[in-house]
C-alpha positions as CSV (number, residue, x, y, z in Angstrom):
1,X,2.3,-12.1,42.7
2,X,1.7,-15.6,41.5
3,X,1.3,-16.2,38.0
4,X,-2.6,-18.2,36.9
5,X,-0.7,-21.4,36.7
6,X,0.3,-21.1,40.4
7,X,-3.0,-20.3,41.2
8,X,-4.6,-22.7,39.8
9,X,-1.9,-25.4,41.3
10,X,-3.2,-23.7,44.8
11,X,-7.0,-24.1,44.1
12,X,-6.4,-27.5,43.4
13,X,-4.6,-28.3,46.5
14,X,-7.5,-26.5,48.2
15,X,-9.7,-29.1,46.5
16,X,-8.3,-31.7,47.7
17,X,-8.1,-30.9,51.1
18,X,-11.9,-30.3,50.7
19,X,-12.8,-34.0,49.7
20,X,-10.6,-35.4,52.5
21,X,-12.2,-33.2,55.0
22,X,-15.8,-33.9,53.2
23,X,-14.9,-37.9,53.1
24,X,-13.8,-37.6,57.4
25,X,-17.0,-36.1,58.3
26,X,-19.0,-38.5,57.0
27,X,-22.9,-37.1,55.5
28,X,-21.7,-33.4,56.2
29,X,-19.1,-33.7,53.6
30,X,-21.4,-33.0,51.2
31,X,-22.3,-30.1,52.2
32,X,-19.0,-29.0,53.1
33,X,-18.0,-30.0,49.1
34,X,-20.8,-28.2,47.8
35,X,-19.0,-24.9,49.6
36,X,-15.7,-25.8,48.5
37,X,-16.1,-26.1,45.3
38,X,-18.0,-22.6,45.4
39,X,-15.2,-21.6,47.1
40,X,-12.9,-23.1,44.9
41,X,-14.7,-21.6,42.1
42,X,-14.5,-18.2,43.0
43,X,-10.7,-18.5,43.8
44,X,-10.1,-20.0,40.3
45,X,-12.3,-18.0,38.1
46,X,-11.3,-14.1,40.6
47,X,-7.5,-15.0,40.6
48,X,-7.6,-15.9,36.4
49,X,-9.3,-12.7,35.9
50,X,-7.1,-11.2,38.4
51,X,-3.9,-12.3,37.3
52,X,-5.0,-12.4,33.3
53,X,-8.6,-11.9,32.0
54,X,-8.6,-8.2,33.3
55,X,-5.6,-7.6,31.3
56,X,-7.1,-9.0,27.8
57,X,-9.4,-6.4,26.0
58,X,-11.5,-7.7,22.9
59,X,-14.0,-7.0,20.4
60,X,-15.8,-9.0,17.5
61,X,-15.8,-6.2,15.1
62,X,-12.6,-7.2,13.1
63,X,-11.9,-8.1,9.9
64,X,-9.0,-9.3,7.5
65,X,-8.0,-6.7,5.0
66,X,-4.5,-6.9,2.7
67,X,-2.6,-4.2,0.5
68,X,-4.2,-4.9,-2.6
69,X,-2.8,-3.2,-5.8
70,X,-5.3,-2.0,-8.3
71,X,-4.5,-2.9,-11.7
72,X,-4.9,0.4,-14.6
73,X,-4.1,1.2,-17.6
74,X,-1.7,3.9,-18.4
75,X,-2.2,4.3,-22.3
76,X,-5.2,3.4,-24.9
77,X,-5.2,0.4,-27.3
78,X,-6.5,-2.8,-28.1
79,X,-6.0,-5.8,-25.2
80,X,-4.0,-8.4,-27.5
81,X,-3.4,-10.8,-24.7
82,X,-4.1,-11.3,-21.0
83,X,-1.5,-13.8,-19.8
84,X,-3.2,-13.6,-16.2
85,X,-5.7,-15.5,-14.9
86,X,-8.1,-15.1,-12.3
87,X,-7.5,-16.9,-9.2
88,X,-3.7,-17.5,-9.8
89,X,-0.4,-16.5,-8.1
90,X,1.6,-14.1,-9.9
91,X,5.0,-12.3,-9.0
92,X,6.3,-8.8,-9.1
93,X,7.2,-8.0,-13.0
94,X,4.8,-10.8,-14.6
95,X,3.1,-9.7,-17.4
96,X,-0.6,-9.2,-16.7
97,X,-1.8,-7.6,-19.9
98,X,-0.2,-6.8,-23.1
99,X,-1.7,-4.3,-25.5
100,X,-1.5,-3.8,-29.4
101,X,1.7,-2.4,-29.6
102,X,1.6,-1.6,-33.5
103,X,0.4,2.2,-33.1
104,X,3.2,2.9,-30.6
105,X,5.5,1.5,-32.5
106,X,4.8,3.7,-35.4
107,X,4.8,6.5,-33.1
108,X,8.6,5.5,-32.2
109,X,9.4,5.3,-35.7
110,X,8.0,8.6,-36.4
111,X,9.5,10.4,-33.3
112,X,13.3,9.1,-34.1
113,X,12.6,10.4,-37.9
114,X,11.7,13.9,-36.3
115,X,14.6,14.1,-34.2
116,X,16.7,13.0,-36.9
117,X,15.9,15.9,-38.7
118,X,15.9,18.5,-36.4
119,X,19.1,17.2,-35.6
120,X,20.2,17.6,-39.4
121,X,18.9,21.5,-39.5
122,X,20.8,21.7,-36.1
123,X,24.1,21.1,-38.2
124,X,23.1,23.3,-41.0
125,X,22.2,26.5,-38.9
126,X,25.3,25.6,-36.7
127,X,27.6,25.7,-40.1
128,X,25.9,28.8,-40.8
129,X,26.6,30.8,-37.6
130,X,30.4,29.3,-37.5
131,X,30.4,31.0,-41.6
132,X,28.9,34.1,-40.3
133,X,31.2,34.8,-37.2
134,X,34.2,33.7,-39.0
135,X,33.1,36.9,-41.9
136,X,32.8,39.3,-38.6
137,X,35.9,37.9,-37.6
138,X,37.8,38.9,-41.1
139,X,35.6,41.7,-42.0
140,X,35.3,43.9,-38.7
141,X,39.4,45.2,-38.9
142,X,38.9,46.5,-42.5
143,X,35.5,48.0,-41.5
144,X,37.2,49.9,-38.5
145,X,40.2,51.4,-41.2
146,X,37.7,52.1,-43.2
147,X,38.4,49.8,-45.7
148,X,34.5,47.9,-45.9
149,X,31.6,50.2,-46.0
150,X,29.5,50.7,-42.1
151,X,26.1,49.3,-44.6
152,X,27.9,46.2,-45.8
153,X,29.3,45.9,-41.4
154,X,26.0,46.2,-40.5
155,X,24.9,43.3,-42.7
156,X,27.5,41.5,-42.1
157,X,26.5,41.3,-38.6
158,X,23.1,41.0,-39.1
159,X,23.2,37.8,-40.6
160,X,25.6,36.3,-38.0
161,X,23.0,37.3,-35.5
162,X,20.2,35.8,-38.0
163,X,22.5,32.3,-37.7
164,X,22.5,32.8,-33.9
165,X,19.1,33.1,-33.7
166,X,18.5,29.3,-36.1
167,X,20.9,28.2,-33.9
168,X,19.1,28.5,-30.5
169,X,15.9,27.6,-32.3
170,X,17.3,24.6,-34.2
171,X,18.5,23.7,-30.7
172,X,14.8,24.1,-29.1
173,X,13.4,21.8,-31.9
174,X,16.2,19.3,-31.2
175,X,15.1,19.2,-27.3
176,X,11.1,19.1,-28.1
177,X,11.6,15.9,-30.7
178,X,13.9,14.0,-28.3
179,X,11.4,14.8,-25.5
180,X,8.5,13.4,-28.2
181,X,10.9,10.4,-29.0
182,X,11.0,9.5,-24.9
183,X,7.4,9.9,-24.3
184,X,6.8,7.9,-27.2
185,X,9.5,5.0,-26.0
186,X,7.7,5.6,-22.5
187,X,3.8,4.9,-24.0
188,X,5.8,2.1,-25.5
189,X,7.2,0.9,-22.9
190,X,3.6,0.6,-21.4
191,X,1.5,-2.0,-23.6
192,X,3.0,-4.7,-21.2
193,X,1.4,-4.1,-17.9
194,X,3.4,-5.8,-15.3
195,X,2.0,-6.7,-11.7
196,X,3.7,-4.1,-9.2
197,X,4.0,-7.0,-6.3
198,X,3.5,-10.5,-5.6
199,X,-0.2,-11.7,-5.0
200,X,-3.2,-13.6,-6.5
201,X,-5.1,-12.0,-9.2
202,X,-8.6,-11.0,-8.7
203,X,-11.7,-9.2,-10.0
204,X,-10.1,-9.5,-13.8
205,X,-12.1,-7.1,-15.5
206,X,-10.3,-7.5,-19.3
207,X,-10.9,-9.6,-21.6
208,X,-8.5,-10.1,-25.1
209,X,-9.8,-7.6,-27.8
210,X,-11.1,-5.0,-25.6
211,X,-10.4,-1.4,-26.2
212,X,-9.5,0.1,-23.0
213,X,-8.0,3.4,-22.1
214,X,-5.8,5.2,-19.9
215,X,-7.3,4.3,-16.4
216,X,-9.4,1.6,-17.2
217,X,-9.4,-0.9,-14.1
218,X,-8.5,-4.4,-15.6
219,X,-7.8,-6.2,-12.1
220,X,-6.5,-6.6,-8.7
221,X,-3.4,-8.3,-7.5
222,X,-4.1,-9.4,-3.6
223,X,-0.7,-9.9,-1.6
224,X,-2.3,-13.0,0.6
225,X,1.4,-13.4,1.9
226,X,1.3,-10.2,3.9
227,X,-2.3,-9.8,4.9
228,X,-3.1,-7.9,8.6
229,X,-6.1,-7.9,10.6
230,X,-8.4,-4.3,11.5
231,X,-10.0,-4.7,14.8
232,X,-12.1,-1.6,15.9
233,X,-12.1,-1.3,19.6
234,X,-14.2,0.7,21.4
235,X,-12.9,4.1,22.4
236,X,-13.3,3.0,26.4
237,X,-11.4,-0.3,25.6
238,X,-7.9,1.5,24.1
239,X,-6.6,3.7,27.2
240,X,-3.7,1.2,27.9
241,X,-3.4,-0.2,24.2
242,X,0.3,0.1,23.1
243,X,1.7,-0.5,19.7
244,X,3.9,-3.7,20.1
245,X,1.1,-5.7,22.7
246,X,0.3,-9.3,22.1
247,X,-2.8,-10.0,20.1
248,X,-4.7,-13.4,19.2
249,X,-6.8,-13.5,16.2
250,X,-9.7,-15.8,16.2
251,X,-11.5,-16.0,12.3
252,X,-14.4,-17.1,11.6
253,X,-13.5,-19.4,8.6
254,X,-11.9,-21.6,11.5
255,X,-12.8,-20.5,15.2
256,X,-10.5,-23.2,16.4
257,X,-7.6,-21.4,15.0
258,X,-5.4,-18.8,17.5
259,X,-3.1,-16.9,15.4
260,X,-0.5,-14.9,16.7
261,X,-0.2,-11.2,16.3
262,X,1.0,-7.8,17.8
263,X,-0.6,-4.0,17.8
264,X,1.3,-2.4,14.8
265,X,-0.3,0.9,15.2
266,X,-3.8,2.9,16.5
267,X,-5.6,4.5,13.7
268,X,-5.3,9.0,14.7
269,X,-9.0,9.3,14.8
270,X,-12.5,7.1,14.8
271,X,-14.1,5.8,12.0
272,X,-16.6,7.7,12.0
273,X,-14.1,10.9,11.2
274,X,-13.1,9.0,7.6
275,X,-16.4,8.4,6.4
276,X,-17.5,10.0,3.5
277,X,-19.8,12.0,5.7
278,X,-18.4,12.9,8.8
279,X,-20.8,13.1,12.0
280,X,-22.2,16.3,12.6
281,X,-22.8,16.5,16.8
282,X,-23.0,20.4,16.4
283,X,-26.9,19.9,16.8
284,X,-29.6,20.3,19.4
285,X,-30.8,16.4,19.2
286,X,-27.8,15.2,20.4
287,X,-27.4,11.3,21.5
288,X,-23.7,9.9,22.4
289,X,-22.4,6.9,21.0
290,X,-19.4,4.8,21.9
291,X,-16.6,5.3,19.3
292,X,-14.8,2.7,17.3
293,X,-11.1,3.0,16.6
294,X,-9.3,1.2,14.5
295,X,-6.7,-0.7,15.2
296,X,-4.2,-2.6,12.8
297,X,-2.8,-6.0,14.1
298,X,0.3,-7.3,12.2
299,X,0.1,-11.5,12.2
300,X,3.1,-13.3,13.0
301,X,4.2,-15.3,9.8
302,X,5.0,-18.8,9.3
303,X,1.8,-19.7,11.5
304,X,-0.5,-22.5,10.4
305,X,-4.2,-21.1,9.1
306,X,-2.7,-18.0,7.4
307,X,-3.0,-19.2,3.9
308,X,-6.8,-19.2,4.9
309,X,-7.4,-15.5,5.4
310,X,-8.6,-13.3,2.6
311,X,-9.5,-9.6,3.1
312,X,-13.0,-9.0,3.8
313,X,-13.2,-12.1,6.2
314,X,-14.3,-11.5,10.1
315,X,-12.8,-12.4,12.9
316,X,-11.9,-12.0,17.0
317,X,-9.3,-9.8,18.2
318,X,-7.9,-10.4,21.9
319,X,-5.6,-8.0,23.0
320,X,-3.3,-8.3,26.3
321,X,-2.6,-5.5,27.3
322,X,-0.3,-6.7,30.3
323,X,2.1,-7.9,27.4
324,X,5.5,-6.3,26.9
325,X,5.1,-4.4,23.7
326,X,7.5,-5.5,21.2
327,X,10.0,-3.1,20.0
């Protein structure tokens, strides 16, 4: 089968062939053009849609979307500084926001001292128990020739037990204030609120001196580097769609602009099933609608035009579906 660039080499050698025919035969020629070039219409526009146009599947309902990490805070306190500002790059482990750190620092302080000390009556009950088995140890033979009374035995053992016992608790005290001391490095730890990826910052929220707590949005960081495209195609308009098929993206901040792309994947079900309320067709009223699925399209990078998508903008999606999917 020719390809539309043949096709069109053939149409215009038909065209030509017309206007010498048209300019031989004098005042018929007209006429004769005037059904060429009908002619010659039809066989361009019917072998472009034969060869291509049938092929390319499109809808306007598309729209740029992006990743974007929501900025929280993990622990309470007072916002000291917010080295972030709106509008500007940032990369993965910047600082964002830095809280007071004095009250977790005291908590530290005060965790390691509690540690310390359980550690300390760790030792002592330790001492204790190695005193107490060493007396069973000594005592038990002269107890068994009847040498040391069964009473003074018994109490014998009884305290060793009783130094057992501070032991394992001295030991479960130990655990619980170095599992205080880590949660209290951890909060610690947290006052400097570092941006998970790289991006731009957006919708800053904070502001230095404000009290915010655990959960508190302060911002978003927007990767701009790695943003895709959503188109939702009809549900009659997907039947052939493969993941890996060619795309072009047309957006509306430039409609001269033809980026690149390829079907990453096909959303499992139609909007309609992830809205907040789903559709209920279960009634007696019932009208059918064409369903929209989503489809993700993964841009090509390095193309000039990216750097002017942000999420949220529309666009065209184009989709040829005679392509060979990528793999």
């Amino acid at each position: 089968m020719p390809d539309a660039a043949g096709f069109r080499l053939e149409a215009t050698r038909a065209g030509a062939m017309v206007r010498a025919m048209a300019f031989r035969l004098g005042a018929r020629g007209l006429t004769l053009i005037g059904a060429g070039l009908v002619v010659l219409a039809v066989l361009v526009f019917g072998g472009q849609w034969l060869l291509v146009g049938r092929h390319m599947v499109s809808t306007e309902s598309a729209y740029v979307r992006a990743d974007i990490s929501l900025i929280s805070a993990k622990i309470e306190g007072y916002v000291r500084a917010v080295p972030a500002a709106e509008n500007h790059s940032v990369r993965a482990g910047d600082v964002l926001v830095e809280i007071d750190p004095t009250d977790y620092q005291a908590r530290v302080e005060a965790a390691q001292a509690a540690l310390a000390e359980a550690r300390r009556e760790q030792a002592t009950w330790r001492a204790q128990r190695a005193r107490a088995n060493a007396e069973v140890s000594r005592y038990r033979p002269l107890a068994e020739r009847g040498i040391l009374s069964p009473a003074r035995m018994q109490q014998i053992e009884i305290e060793a037990r009783r130094a057992g016992s501070g032991v394992a608790a001295a030991n479960a005290a130990v655990e619980a204030a170095r599992a205080q001391l880590q949660q209290t490095q951890l909060d610690m730890g947290r006052v400097a609120i570092h941006a998970p990826i790289d991006g731009v910052v957006g919708d800053r929220r904070v502001q230095v001196g404000q009290l915010v707590r655990a959960g508190t949005p302060l911002m978003s960081v927007v990767p701009l580097q790695s943003v895709y495209v959503v188109a939702n195609f009809k549900e009659t308009q997907i039947a052939r769609f493969q993941a890996g098929h060619a795309a072009i993206v047309r957006p509306d901040v430039a409609r001269e602009l033809r980026l690149r792309g390829w079907v990453e994947s096909i959303a499992p079900a139609s909007g309609s099933e992830f809205s907040i309320i789903p559709t209920d067709r279960a009634t007696g009223n019932f009208t059918k609608t064409v369903q929209r699925v989503p489809v993700r399209i993964r841009l090509d990078p390095g193309q000039e035009g990216l750097d002017l998508l942000r999420p949220g903008l529309s666009a065209t999606v184009t989709v040829n579906t005679q392509s060979r999917p990528q793999q």
